[in-house]
C-alpha positions as a printed NumPy array, in Angstrom:
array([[112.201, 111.008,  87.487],
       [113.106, 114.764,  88.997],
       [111.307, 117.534,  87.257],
       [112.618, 121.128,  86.872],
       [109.983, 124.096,  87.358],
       [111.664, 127.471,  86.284],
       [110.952, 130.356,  88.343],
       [110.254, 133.06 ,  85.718],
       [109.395, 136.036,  88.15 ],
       [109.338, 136.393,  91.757],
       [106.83 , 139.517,  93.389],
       [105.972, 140.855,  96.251],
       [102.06 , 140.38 ,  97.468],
       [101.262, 143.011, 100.056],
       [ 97.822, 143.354, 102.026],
       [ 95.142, 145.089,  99.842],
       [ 94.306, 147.517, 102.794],
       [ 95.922, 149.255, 105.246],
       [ 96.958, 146.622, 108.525],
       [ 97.844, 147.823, 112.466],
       [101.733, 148.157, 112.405],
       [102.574, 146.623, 115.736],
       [104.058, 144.569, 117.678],
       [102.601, 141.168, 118.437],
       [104.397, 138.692, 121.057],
       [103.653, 134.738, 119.574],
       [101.977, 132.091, 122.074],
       [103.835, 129.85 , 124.003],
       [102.534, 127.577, 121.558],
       [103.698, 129.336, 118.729],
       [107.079, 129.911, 120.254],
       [108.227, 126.286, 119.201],
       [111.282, 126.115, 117.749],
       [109.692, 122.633, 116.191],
       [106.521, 124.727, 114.867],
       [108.829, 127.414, 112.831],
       [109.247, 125.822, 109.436],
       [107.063, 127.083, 105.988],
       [106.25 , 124.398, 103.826],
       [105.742, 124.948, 100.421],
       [102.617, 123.351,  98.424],
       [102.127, 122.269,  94.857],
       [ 98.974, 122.758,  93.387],
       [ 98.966, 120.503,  89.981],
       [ 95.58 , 121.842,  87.472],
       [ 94.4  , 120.388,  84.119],
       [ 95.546, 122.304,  81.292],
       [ 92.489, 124.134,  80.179],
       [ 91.935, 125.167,  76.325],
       [ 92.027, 128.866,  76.055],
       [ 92.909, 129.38 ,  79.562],
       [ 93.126, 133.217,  80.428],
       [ 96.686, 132.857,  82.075],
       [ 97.085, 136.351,  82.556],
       [ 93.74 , 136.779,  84.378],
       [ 94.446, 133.41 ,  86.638],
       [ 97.88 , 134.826,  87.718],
       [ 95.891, 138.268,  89.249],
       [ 93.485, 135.726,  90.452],
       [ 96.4  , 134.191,  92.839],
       [ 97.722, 137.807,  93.63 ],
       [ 94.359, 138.992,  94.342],
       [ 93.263, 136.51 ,  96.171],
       [ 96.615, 136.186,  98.243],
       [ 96.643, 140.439,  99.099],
       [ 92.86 , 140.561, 100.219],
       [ 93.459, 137.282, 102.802],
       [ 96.77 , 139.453, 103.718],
       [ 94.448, 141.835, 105.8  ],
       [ 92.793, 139.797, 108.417],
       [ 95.771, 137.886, 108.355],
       [ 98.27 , 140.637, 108.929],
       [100.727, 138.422, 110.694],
       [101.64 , 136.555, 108.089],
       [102.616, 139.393, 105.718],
       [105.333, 140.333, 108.402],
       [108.444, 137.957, 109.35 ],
       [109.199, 136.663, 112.817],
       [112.072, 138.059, 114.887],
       [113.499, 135.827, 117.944],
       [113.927, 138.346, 120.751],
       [114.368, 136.653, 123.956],
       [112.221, 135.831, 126.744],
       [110.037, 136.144, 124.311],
       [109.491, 135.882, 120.197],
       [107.596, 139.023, 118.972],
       [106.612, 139.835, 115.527],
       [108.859, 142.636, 113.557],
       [106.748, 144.26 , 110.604],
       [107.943, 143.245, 107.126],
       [106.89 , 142.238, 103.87 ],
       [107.296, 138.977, 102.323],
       [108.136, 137.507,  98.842],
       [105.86 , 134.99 ,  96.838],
       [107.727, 133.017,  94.935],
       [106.319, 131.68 ,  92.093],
       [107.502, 127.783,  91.248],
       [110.06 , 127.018,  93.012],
       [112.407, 124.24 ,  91.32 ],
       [110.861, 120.272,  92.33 ],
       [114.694, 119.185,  91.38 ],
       [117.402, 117.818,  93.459],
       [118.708, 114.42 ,  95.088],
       [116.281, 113.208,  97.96 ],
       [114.997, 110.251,  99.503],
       [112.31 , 108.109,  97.265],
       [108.484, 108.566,  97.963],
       [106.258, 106.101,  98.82 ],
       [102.941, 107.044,  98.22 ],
       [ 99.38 , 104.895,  98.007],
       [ 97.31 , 107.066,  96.131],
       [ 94.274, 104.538,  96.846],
       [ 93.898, 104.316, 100.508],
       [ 89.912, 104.568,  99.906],
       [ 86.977, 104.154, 102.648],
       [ 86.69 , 100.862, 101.781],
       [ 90.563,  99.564, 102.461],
       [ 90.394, 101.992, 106.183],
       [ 86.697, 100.258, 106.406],
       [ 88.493,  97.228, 106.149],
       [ 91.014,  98.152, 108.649],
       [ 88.921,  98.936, 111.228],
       [ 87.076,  95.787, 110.777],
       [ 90.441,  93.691, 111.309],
       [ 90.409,  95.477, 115.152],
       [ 86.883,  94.626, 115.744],
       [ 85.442,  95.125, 118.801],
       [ 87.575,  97.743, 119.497],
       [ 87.069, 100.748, 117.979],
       [ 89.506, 103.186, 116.149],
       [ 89.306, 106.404, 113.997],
       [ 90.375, 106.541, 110.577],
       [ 93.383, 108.743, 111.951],
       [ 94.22 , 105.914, 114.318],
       [ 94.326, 103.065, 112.327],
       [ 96.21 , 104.654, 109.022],
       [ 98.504, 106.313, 111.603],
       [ 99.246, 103.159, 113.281],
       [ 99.378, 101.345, 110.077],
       [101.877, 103.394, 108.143],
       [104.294, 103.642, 111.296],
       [104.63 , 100.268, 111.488],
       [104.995,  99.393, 107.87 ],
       [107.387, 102.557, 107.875],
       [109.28 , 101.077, 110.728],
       [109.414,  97.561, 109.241],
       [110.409,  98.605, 106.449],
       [113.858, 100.656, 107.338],
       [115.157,  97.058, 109.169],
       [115.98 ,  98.449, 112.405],
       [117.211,  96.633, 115.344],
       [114.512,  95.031, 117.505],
       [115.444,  97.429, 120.848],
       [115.78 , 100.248, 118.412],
       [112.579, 102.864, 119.954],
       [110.601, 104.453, 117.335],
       [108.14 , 106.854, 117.762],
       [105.559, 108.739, 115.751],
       [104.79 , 112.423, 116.266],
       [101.567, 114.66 , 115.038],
       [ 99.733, 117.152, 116.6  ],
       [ 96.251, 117.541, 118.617],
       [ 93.732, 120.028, 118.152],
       [ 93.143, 121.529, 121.601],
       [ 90.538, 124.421, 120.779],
       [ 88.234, 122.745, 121.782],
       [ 89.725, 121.431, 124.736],
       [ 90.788, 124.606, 126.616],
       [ 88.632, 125.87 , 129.663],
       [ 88.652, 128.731, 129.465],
       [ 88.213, 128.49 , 125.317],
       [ 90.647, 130.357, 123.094],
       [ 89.722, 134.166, 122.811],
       [ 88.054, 135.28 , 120.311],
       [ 90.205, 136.398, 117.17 ],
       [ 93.199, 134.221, 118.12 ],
       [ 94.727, 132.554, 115.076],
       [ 97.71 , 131.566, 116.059],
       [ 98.381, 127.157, 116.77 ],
       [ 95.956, 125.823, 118.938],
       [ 97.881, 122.308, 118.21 ],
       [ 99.796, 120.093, 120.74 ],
       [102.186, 117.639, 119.647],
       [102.07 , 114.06 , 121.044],
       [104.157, 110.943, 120.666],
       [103.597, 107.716, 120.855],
       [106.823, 105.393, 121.049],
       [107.325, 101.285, 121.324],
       [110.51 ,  99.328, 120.02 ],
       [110.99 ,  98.539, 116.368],
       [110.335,  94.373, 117.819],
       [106.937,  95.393, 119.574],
       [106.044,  96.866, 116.181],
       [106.9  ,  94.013, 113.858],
       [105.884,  91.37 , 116.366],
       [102.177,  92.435, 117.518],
       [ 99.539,  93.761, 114.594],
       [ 97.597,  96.433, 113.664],
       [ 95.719,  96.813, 116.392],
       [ 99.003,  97.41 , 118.833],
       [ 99.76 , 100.239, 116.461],
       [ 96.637, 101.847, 116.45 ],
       [ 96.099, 101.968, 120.529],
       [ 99.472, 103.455, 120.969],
       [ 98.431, 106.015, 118.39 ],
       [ 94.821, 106.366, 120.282],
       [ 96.418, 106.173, 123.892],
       [ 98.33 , 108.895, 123.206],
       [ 95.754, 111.128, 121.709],
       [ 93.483, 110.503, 124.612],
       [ 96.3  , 111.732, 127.189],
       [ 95.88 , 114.937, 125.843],
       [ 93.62 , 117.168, 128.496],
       [ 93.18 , 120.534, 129.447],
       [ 95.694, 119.445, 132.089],
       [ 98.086, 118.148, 129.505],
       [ 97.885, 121.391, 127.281],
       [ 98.769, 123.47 , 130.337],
       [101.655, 121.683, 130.954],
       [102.624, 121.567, 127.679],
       [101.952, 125.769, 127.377],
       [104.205, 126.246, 130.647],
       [107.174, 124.097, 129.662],
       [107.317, 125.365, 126.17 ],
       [107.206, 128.877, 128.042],
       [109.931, 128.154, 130.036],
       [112.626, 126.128, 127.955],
       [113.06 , 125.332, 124.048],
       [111.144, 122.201, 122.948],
       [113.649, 119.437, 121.145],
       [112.198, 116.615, 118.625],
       [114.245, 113.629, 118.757],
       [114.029, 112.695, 115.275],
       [116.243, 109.603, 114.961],
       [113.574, 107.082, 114.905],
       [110.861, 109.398, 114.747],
       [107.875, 109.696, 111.94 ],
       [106.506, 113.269, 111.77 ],
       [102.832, 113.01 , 110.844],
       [100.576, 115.72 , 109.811],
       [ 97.247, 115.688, 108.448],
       [ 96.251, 117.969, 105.81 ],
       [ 93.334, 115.876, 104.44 ],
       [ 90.888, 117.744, 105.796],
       [ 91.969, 121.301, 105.152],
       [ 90.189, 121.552, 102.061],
       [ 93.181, 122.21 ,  99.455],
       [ 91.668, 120.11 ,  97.263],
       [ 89.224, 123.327,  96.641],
       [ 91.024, 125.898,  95.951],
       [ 90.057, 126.972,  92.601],
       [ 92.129, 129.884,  90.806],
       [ 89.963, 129.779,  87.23 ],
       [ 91.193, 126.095,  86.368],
       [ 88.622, 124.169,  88.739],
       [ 89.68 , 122.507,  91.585],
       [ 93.072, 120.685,  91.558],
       [ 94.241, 117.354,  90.231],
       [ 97.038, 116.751,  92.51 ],
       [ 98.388, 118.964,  95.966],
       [101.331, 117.684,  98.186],
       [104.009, 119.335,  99.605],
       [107.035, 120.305,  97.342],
       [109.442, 118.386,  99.424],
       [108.619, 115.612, 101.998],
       [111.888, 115.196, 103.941],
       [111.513, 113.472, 107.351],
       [107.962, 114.26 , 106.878],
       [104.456, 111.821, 106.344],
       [101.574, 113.983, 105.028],
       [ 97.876, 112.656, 104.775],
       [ 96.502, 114.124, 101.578],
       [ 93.105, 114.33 ,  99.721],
       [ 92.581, 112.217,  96.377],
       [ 90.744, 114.335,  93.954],
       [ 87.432, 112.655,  92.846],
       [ 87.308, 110.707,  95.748],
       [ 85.33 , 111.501,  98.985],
       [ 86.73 , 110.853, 102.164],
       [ 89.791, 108.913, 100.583],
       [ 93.389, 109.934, 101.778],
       [ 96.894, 109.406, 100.238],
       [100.072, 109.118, 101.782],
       [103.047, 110.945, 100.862],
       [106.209, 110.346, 103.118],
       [109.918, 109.903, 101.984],
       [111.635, 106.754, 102.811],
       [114.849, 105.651, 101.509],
       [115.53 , 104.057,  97.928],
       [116.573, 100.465,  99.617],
       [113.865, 100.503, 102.009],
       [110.877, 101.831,  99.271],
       [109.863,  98.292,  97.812],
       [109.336,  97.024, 101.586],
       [107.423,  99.807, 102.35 ],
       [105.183,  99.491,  99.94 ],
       [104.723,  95.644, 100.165],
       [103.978,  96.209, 103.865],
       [101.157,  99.214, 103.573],
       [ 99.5  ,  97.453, 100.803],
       [ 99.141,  94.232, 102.818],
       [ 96.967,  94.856, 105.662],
       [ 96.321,  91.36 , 106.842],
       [100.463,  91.183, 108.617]])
């Protein structure tokens, strides 16, 4: 059932101290066409008794103009200025609710996948070994791609980023902020998928994290350089973790958040934190109405 959030005010949050006015030139890896999207969060809080609303409301603006200073970029819009992308000083708007209403594809979501069903997972692939990431990637791809009842030949792929901070030599320099993420694919036909198990899934998934090198993120750096990256997306799950990001902290005076997700999934599969539970992650991706009972049949039956 949609839901309509009204938008009662919309106000400008500036940097709470003076910040360099200057020109800064984006990263090859920040120059991605792919990597220039905002996405919006919700943030969903018990109603408190007696709540101070007035006093959590300066709490967000606060908060938002003092983090505005050492992160002066992002109170200034980007300007596409060939060869190269540089940032043009400006200040932004914060808009406050934006409207959850609207025609869209259904969301499947599995609020429980808890330790003990990715435990169970990983015991399935026994003796090999997979991460968490891994095996829940591999898993939802290939009840995602089930699911939509696509032609055995038909490729399908899924897509989500690496950290490579810690895999540059020379390291980042110190200060940078901008992505140190590389985006990697890993691809098999919609038959391959259906016909072989889990554990098929889940070495694609790890096969193509582990072909991501110092080597790799060079290459990646100097062809992103050089030409615009393109995402094939027919076929194509988009995955991006935000489970570990720590959202499921932020406290603004209400205490730490009942629900956070995106406002609007599209094409998009987001691993997110389950408040109250350690270490569990939830699933939010968009599928379409005809294909949603599938889906979930398939991701809550591990053992096909």
């Amino acid at each position: 059932m949609a839901s309509n959030v009204n938008v009662t005010e919309t106000i400008i949050i500036t940097p709470s101290e003076p910040t360099p006015n200057h020109v800064l030139r984006l990263s090859a890896l920040d120059s991605k066409l792919f990597a220039r999207f905002v996405t919006d969060y919700m943030f969903v809080y018990e109603p408190r008794h007696g709540a101070d609303q007035a006093a959590i409301t300066e709490n967000v603006k606060t908060a938002l103009s003092r983090a505005l200073v050492p992160y002066y970029p992002l109170s200034q819009l980007g300007r596409r200025d060939r060869p190269g992308p540089v940032w043009a000083r400006a200040r932004p708007e914060a808009r406050l609710g934006p409207s959850l209403a609207g025609p869209g594809p259904a969301r499947g979501s599995r609020p429980g996948d808890s330790p003990g069903v990715l435990g169970e997972m990983k015991d399935l692939l026994k003796p090999r070994r997979h991460t968490s990431f891994e095996v829940l990637a591999g898993h939802v791809w290939r009840s995602w791609a089930r699911a939509l009842g696509l032609a055995p030949e038909q490729r399908v792929r899924v897509f989500f980023g690496i950290n490579v901070r810690e895999r540059m030599r020379p390291g980042l320099p110190t200060g940078f902020y901008g992505n140190g993420v590389v985006h990697v694919c890993a691809e098999a036909s919609a038959g391959e998928l259906a016909g072989n198990g889990l554990g098929f899934a889940a070495g694609l998934v790890a096969r193509a994290k582990e072909g991501v090198g110092e080597e790799r993120v060079r290459e990646v750096v100097e062809s992103v350089s050089s030409k615009w990256e393109q995402v094939e997306f027919v076929g194509t799950l988009i995955l991006t973790q935000w489970s570990r990001l720590g959202l499921e902290m932020v406290d603004f005076g209400l205490g730490r958040p009942v629900q956070v997700s995106p406002v609007c999934s599209g094409r998009f599969c987001t691993f997110l934190p389950v408040h109250g539970v350690e270490n569990a992650v939830k699933v939010n991706l968009g599928v379409p109405v005809t294909a949603l009972d599938q889906y979930l049949s398939f991701v809550k039956n591990i053992n096909e």
